[in-house]
C-alpha positions in Angstrom: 55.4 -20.7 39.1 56.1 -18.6 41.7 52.8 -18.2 44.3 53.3 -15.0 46.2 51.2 -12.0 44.5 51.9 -8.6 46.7 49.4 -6.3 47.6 50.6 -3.1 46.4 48.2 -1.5 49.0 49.3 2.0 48.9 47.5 4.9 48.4 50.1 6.7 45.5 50.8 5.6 42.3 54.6 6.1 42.6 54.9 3.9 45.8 53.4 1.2 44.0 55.6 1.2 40.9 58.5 1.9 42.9 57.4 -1.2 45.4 56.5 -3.0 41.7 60.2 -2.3 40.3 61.9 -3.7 43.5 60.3 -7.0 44.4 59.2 -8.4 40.5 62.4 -10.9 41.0 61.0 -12.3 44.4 57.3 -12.7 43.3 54.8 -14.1 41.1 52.4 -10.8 40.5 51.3 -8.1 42.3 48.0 -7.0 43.2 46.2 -3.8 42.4 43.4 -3.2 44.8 41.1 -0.7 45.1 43.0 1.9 47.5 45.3 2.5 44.5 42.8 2.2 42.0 41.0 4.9 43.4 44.0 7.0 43.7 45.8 6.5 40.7 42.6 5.7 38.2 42.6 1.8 36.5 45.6 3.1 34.4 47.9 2.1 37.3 46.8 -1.5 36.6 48.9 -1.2 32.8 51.6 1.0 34.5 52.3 -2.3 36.5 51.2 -5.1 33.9 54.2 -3.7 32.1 57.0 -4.6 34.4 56.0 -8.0 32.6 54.1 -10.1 35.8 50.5 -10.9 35.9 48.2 -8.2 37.9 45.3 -9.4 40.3 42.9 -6.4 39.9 41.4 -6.9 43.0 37.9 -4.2 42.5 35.7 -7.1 44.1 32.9 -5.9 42.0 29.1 -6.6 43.0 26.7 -4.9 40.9 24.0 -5.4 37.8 25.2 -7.5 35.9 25.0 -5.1 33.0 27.0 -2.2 35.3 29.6 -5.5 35.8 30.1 -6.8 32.4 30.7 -3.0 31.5 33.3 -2.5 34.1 35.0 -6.0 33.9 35.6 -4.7 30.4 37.3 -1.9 31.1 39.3 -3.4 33.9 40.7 -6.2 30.8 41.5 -3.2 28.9 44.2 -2.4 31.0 45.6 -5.4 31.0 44.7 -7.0 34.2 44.9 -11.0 34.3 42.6 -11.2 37.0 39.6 -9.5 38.3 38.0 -10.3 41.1 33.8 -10.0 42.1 32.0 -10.6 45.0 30.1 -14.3 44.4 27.0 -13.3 46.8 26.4 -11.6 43.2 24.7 -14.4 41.9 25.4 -16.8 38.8 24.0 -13.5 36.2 26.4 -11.5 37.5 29.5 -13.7 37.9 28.8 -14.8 34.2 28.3 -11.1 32.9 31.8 -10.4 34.5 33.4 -13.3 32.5 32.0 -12.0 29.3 33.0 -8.3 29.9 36.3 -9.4 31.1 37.6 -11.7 28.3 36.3 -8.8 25.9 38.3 -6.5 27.0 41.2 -9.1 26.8 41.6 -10.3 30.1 42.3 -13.7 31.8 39.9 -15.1 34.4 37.8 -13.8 36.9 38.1 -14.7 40.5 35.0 -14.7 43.3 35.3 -13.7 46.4 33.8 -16.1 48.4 34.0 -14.9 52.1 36.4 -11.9 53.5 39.4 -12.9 55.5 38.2 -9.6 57.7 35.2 -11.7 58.5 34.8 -14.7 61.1 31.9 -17.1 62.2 30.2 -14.5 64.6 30.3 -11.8 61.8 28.5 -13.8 59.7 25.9 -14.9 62.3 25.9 -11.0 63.1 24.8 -10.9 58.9 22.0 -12.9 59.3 24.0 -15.9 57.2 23.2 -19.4 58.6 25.7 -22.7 58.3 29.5 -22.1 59.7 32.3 -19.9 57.1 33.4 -23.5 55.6 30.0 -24.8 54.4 29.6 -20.9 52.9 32.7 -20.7 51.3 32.0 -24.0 49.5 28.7 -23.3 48.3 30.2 -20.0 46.7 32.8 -21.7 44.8 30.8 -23.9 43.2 28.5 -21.4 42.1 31.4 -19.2 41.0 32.6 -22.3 38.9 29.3 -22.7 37.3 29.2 -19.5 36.7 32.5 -19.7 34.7 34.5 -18.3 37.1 38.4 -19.2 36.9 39.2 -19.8 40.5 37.9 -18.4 43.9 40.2 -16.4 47.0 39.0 -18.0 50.1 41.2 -17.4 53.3 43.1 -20.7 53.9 41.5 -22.0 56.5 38.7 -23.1 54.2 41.1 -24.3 51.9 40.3 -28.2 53.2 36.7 -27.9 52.4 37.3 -27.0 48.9 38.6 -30.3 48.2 35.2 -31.1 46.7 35.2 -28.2 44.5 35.3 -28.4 40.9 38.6 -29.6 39.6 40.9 -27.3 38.3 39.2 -24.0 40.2 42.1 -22.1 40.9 42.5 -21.1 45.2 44.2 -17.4 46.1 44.5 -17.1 49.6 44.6 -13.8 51.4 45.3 -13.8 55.1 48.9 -15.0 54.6 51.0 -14.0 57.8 54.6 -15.8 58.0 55.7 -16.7 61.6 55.4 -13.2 63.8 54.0 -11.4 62.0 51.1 -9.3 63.3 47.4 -10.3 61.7 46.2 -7.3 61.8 42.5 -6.7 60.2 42.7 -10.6 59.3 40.7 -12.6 61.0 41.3 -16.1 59.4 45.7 -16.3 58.7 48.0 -19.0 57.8 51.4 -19.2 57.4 52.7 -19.0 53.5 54.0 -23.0 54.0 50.7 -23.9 55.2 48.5 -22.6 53.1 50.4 -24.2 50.1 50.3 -27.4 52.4 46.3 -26.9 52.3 45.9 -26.5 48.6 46.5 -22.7 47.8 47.7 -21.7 44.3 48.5 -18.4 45.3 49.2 -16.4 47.9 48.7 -13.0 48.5 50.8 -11.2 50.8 50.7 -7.5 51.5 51.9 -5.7 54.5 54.2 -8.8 55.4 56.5 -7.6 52.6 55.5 -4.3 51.9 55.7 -2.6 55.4 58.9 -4.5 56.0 61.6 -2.8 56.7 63.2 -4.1 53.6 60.6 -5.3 51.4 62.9 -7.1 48.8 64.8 -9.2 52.1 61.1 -10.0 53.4 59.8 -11.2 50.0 62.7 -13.1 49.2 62.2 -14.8 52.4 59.3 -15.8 51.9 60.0 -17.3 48.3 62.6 -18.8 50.2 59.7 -20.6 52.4 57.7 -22.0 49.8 61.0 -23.5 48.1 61.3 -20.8 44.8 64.8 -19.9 46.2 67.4 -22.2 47.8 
């Protein structure tokens, strides 16, 4: 399967499906966050679901669990075959998202452990204690017992999830191939090394999508991880 899932991280409905159309040979999936969620309404996710390649609805949801389960719902109505939700929700609300989700027809949910915009001093900052590995650990295994189908986790913490519950699937944001600029990202790897670390998937936004030719840019990263020759 091929890793790389694109953050179509625009803020119009039309870039994304145009950006959707164009790279679906290079890439695995695309993900829909909340930028053009927002914009476009959650009907964007089945607008892309239908170019035939899994969507990542990435709404990072972190309410009730009731307010959750009810949204998760909705979200697997449109045909999204992942959603992701915050895991500092707690075990009630992680499980309430699994329920609503796979009732509305969707795949698995996926818990954000900790942000890739965050480093050890933000979480001090937070009032946190223990370093961002020892966090992100104790996250995914709650999010697995909570029925969660994998966890996204930058890659940097990918080695301390080796003791995670087998089979939890790891998406890795942060990915940034050799110069390019990390921008917001705090905690980066290189596509090739974050697959070298464990990753299942990688998700790769402005990388490819504020290249000046997004298709070239994906492909070479496919290229990277071995899906092309």
């Amino acid at each position: 399967m091929n890793p790389i899932l694109v953050a179509l991280d625009v803020s119009d409905g039309e870039t994304g499906r145009n950006l959707a159309g164009s790279l679906r040979a290079y890439v695995g999936g695309f993900k829909v966050g909340l930028e053009l969620i927002m914009a476009e309404g959650p009907s964007i996710i089945s607008e892309i679901a239908e170019l035939g390649l899994p969507v990542f609805a990435d709404a990072k949801l972190h309410d009730i669990p009731n307010t959750v389960s009810a949204a998760a719902r909705q979200i697997g109505l449109r045909g999204a075959r992942w959603l992701t939700v915050h895991s500092t929700g707690g075990k009630e609300m992680i499980e309430a998202a699994v329920e609503g989700f796979t009732a509305g027809g969707g795949g698995g949910v996926l818990a954000v452990t900790v942000l890739t915009s965050i480093d050890q001093s933000d979480l001090t900052e937070a009032g946190f204690g223990g370093d961002v590995a020892e966090r992100v650990l104790t996250l995914a295994q709650l999010a697995a017992a909570s029925g969660a189908e994998g966890v996204v986790c930058s890659p940097l913490e990918l080695n301390a999830l080796v003791d995670s519950p087998p089979g939890l699937l790891k998406v890795t944001p942060g990915i940034r191939p050799p110069g390019t600029p990390a921008g917001d990202q705090k905690r980066t790897a290189t596509p090739e090394e974050a697959l070298a670390m464990g990753a299942d998937l990688l998700v790769v936004g402005r990388a490819i999508t504020s290249a000046r030719d997004p298709r070239a840019a994906a492909a070479e990263i496919a290229r990277s991880v071995g899906i092309f020759s």
